[in-house]
N, C-alpha and C positions, 0 to 999 in steps of 0.2 A: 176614497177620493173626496177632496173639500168641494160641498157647492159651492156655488160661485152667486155674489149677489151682495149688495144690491149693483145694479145696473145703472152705473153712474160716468161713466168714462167710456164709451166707445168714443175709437176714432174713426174718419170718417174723409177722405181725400176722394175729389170727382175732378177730373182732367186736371193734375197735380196742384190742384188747390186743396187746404186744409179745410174744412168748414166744420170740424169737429165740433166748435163752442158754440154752431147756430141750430146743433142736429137736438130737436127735441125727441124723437123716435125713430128710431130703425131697425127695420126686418130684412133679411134677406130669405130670400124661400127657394132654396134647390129643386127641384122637379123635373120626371120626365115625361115624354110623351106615353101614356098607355096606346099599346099596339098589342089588338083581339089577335089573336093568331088561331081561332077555334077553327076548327076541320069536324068535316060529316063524321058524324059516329061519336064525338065527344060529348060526355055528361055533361058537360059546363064548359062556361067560358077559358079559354086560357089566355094569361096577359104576359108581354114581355113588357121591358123599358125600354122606350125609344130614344130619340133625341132630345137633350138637354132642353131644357124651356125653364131657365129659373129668373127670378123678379127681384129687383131692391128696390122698396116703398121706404119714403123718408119724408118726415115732415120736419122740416126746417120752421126756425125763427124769424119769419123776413128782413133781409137786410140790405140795403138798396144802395151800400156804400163799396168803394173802391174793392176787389178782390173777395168780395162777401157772396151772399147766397145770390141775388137776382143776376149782379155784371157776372156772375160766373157761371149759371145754369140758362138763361135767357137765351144766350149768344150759342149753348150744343143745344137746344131745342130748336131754335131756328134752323141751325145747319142740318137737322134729323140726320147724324154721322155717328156712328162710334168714339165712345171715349174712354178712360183710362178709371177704376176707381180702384178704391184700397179700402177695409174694412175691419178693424182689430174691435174686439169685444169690451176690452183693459186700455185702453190707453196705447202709445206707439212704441214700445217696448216687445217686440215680436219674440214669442215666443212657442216652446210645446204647450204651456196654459194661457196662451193668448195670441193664439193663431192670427195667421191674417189673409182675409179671403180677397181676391184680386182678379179682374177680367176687364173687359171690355162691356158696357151699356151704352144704351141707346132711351134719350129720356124719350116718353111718349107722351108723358103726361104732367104739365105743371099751372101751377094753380100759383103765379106771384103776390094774388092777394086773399087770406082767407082768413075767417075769425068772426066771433060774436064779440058783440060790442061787452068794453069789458075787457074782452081776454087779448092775451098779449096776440099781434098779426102775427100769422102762422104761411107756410107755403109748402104747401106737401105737393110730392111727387111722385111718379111712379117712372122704375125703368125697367127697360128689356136686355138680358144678358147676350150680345150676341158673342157668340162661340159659348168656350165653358169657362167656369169658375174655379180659380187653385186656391189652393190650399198652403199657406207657409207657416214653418216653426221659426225660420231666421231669416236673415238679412235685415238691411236698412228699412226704415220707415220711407 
């Protein structure tokens, strides 16, 4: 199997806006809850996987115009509601080598104005997945 790289094209839609060309970094991070299930008599710990708790951290380009980063993440921070996102590794071309992970966030955390003087204004954020995250090889962008 080919790696894959460089990392120059993810796309990137948050409550069906594209904001692909403002995404200067992004993670998404799966995770579950660890739950001790250890009982009397046990050498050691034993862990199961609990419930889903996964994150998408993105640090945006600020963009303070019509349909851009701030009019579009400002207004689901305020509301503190669930919204829609979409995440392709390659570009929007959904495929088996360029999946596209999709659920429901909830931003908790944004920062509209951040930078050292110098560098281009940045605005990262952080969100919370509420429910879980799929997985697709097809369909539309």
């Amino acid at each position: 199997m080919a790696k894959l790289g460089p990392f120059i094209n993810a796309a990137l839609k948050i409550n069906a806006v594209d904001l692909s060309n403002r995404v200067e970094s992004v993670t998404l991070s799966l995770a579950k809850d660890d739950i001790d299930v250890t009982a009397m008599g046990d050498g050691g710990h034993t862990h199961v996987g609990g419930l889903e708790n996964d994150k998408l951290d993105v640090n945006f380009w600020a963009d303070f115009a019509a349909s851009e980063v701030d009019l579009t993440l400002l207004p689901v921070f305020q509301a503190g509601t669930a919204v829609a996102f979409k995440l392709a590794p390659n570009g929007t071309t959904v495929s088996a080598t360029n999946p596209a992970y999709s659920g429901s966030v909830v931003l908790i955390s944004y920062a509209p104005i951040g930078g050292k003087v110098g560098d281009g204004l940045q605005a990262p954020v952080s969100f919370v997945v509420s429910g879980t995250v799929t997985e697709g090889t097809s369909g539309a962008w």
